[in-house]
C-alpha positions as CSV (number, residue, x, y, z in Angstrom):
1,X,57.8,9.7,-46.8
2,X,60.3,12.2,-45.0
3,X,57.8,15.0,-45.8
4,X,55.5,13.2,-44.1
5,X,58.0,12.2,-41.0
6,X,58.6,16.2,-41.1
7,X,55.0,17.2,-41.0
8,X,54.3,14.8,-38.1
9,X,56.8,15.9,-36.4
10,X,55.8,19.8,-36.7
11,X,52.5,18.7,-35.8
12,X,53.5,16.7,-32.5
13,X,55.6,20.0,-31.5
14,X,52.9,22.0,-31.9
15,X,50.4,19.6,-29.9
16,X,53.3,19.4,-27.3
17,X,53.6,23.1,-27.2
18,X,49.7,23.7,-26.4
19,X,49.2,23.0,-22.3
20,X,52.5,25.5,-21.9
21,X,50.7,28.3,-24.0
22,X,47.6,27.5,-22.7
23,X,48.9,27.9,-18.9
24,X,50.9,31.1,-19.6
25,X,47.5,32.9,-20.9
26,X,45.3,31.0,-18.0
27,X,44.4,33.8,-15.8
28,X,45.5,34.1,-11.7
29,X,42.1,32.4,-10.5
30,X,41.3,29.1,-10.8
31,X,38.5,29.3,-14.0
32,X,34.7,27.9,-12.9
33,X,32.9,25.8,-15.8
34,X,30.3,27.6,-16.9
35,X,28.4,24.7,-18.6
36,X,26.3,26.7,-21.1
37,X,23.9,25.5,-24.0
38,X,23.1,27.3,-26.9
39,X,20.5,25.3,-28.0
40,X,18.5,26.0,-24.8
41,X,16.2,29.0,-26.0
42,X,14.7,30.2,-22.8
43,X,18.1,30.6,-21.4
44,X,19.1,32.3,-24.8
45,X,16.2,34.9,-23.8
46,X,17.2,35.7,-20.1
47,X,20.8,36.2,-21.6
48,X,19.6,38.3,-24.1
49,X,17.2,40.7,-21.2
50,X,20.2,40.2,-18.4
51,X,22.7,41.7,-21.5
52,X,20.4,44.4,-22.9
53,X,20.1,45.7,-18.8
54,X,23.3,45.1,-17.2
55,X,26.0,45.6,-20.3
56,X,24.4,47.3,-23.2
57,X,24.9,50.5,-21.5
58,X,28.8,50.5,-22.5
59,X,29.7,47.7,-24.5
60,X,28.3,47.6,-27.9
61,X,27.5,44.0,-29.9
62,X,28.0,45.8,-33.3
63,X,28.1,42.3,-35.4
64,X,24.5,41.8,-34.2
65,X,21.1,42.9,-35.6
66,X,17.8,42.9,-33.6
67,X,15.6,40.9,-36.1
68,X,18.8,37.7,-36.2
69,X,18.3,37.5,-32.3
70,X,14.5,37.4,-32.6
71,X,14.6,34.7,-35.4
72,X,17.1,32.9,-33.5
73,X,15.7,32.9,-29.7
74,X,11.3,32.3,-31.1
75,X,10.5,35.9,-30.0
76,X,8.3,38.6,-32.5
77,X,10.3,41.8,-33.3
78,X,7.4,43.8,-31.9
79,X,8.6,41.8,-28.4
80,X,12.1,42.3,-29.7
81,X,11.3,46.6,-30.0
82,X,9.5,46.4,-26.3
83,X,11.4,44.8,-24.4
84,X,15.4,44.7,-25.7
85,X,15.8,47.9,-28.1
86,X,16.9,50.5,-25.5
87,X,19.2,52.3,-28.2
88,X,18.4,51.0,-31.6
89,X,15.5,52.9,-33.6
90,X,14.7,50.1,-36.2
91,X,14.6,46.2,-35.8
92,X,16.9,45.6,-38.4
93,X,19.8,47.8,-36.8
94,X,22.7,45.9,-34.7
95,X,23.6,46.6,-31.0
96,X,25.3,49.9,-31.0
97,X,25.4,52.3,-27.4
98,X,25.2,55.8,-27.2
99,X,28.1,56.4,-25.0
100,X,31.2,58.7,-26.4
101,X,34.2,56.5,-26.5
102,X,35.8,59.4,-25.9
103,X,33.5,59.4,-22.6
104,X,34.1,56.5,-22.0
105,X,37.9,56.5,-22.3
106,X,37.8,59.2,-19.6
107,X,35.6,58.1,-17.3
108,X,36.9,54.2,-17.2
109,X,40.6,55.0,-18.3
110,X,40.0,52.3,-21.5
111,X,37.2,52.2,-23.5
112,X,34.7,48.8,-23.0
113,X,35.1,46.5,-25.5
114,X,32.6,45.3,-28.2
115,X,31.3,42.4,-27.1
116,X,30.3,40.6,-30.2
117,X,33.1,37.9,-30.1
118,X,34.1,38.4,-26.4
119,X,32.9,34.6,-25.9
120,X,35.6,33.0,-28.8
121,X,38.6,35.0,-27.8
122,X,37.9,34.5,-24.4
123,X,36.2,31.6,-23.7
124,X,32.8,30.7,-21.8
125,X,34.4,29.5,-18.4
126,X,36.5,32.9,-18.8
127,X,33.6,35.0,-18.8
128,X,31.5,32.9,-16.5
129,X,34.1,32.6,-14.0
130,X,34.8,36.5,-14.5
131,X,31.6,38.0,-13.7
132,X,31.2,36.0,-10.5
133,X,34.7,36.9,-9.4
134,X,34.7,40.9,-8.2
135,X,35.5,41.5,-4.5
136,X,36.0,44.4,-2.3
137,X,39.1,46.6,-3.0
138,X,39.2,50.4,-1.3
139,X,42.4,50.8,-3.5
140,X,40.9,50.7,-6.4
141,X,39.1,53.8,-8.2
142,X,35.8,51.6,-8.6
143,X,36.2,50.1,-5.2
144,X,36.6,46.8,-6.7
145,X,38.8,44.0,-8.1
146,X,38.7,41.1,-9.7
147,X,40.1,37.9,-9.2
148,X,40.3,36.8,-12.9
149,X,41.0,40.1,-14.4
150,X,43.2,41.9,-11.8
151,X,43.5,45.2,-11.9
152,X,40.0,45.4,-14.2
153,X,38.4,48.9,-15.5
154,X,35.2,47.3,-15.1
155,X,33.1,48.0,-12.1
156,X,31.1,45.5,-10.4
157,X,27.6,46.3,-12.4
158,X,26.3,43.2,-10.7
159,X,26.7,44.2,-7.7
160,X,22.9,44.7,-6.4
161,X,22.0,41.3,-7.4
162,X,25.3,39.2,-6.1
163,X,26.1,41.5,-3.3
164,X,29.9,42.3,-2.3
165,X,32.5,40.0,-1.9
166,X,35.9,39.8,0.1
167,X,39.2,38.5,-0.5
168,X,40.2,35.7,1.6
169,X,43.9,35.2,2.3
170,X,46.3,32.7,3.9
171,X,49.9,33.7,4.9
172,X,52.8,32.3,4.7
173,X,56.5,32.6,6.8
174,X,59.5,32.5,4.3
175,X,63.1,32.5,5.6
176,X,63.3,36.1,6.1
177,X,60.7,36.3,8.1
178,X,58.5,37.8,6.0
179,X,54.7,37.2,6.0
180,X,53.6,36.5,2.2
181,X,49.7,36.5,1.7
182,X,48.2,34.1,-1.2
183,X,45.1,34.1,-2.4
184,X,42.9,31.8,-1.0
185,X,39.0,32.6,-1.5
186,X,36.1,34.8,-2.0
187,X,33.6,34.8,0.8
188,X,30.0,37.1,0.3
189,X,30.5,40.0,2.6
190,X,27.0,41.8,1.9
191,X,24.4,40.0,0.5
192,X,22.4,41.3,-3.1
193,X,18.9,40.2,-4.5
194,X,19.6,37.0,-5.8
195,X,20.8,33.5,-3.8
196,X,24.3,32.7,-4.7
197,X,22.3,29.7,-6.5
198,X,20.2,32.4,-9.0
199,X,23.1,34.6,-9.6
200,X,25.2,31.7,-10.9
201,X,21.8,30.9,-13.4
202,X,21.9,34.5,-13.9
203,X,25.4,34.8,-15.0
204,X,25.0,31.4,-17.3
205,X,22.4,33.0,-18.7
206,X,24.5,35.9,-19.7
207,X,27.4,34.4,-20.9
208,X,25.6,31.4,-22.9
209,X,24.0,34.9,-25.1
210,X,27.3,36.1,-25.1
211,X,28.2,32.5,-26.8
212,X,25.0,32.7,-29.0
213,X,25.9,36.3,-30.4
214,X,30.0,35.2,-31.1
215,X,28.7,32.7,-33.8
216,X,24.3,32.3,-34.3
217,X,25.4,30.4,-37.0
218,X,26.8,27.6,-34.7
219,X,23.8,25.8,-34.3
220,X,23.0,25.3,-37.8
221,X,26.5,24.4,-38.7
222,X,26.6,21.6,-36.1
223,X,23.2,20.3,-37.6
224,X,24.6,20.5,-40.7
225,X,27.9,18.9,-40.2
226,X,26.1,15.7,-38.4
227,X,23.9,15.7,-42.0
228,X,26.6,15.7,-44.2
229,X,28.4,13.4,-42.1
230,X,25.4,10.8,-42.2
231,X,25.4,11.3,-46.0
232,X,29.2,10.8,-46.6
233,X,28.9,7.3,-44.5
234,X,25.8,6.4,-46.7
235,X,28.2,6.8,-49.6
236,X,31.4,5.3,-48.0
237,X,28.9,2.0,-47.6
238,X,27.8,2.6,-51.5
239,X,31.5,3.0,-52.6
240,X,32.7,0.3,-50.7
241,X,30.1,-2.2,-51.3
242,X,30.3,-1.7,-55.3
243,X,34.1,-2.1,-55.2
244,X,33.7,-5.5,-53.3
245,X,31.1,-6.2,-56.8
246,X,33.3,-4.9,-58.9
247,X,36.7,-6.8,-57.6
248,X,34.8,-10.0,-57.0
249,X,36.4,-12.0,-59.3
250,X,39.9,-10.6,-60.0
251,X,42.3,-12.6,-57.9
């Protein structure tokens, strides 16, 4: 019984301790849902062209194979070879890039991460609310920042189809005297391609890939786990029906 009271206890510190961690790693800007589903295949294919165009250049998906994303998203892996094999010479190899990291260490100051399990250690609204967050920034060596990610590497490779974006700030007076500027918006400065409306379909289409390629096993296991659920309450019924015929006449 006090193992038990001890155990609880552990486990109500640990719930308790959750929100605080979880606010110290939430990033500056205020996180936008991104609302994805993995079980909607078209979506699962635009991903898969947006990634393959805009971020297969420099960040590799190494835990990936060709011929697992045509199974998974209904497409052929003669469709798969047209269309999203830009550096891979045989359907069965995984997403690798041709860029030196050595290159690439040089030219960005960090190497670009692999992007296989970007969406489980970072999260979906993370990612979402990421890519739609880049705003002008002279200071910068790309020209750019990022609300999310300040200080970010990355350059705005979405630029031609979101357009550029400006910071927005409101100031405040403390008792010095001293104007203090907070962060208060992003606001399109120069217009891309795309509506705000297509780029935000654009970028859920992304990052719900980027969801699909950190575990393609997840719709399976969900299907799975509601089967063997079903059958465990089919026995429960069995098990607890025999026991009332077994026990029904001990008193």
């Amino acid at each position: 019984m006090r193992i038990k009271k001890i155990f609880l206890g552990l486990a109500a510190g640990t719930l308790a301790a959750l929100p605080a961690a979880l606010w110290a790693a939430a990033p500056a800007g205020a996180l936008q849902p991104a609302n994805n589903d993995v079980s909607n295949q078209a979506s699962l294919q635009r991903g898969a062209r947006n990634f393959v165009n805009y971020c297969l250049g420099c960040h590799s998906a190494r835990y990936v194979r060709y011929n697992r994303i045509a199974a998974d998203l209904g497409l052929t892996e003669a469709q798969v070879e047209e269309n999203l094999m830009f550096t891979g010479e045989r359907v069965h190899d995984t997403m690798e890039i041709a860029m030196n990291r050595e290159d690439a260490a040089r030219w960005f100051g960090t190497v670009p991460p692999d992007l296989s399990l970007i969406a489980r250690s970072r999260g979906t609204d993370y990612l979402y609310s990421f890519l739609k967050s880049f705003y002008l920034d002279p200071s910068r060596p790309t020209g750019v920042n990022n609300v999310v990610m300040p200080m970010t590497a990355m350059p705005h490779v979405l630029w031609d189809l979101q357009g550029y974006q400006q910071a927005v700030y409101e100031g405040e007076t403390d008792a010095s005297g001293n104007v203090e500027k907070r962060f208060k918006t992003l606001e399109l400065a120069q217009p891309g391609t795309m509506s705000p409306q297509e780029f935000d379909q654009f970028v859920r289409d992304t990052v719900n890939f980027l969801d699909y390629i950190g575990e393609p096993m997840q719709l399976e296991r969900r299907s799975l786990g509601l089967r063997v659920l079903a059958f465990l309450l089919v026995f429960f019924l069995f098990a607890y029906f025999l026991k009332k015929e077994y026990w029904k006449d001990v008193k």
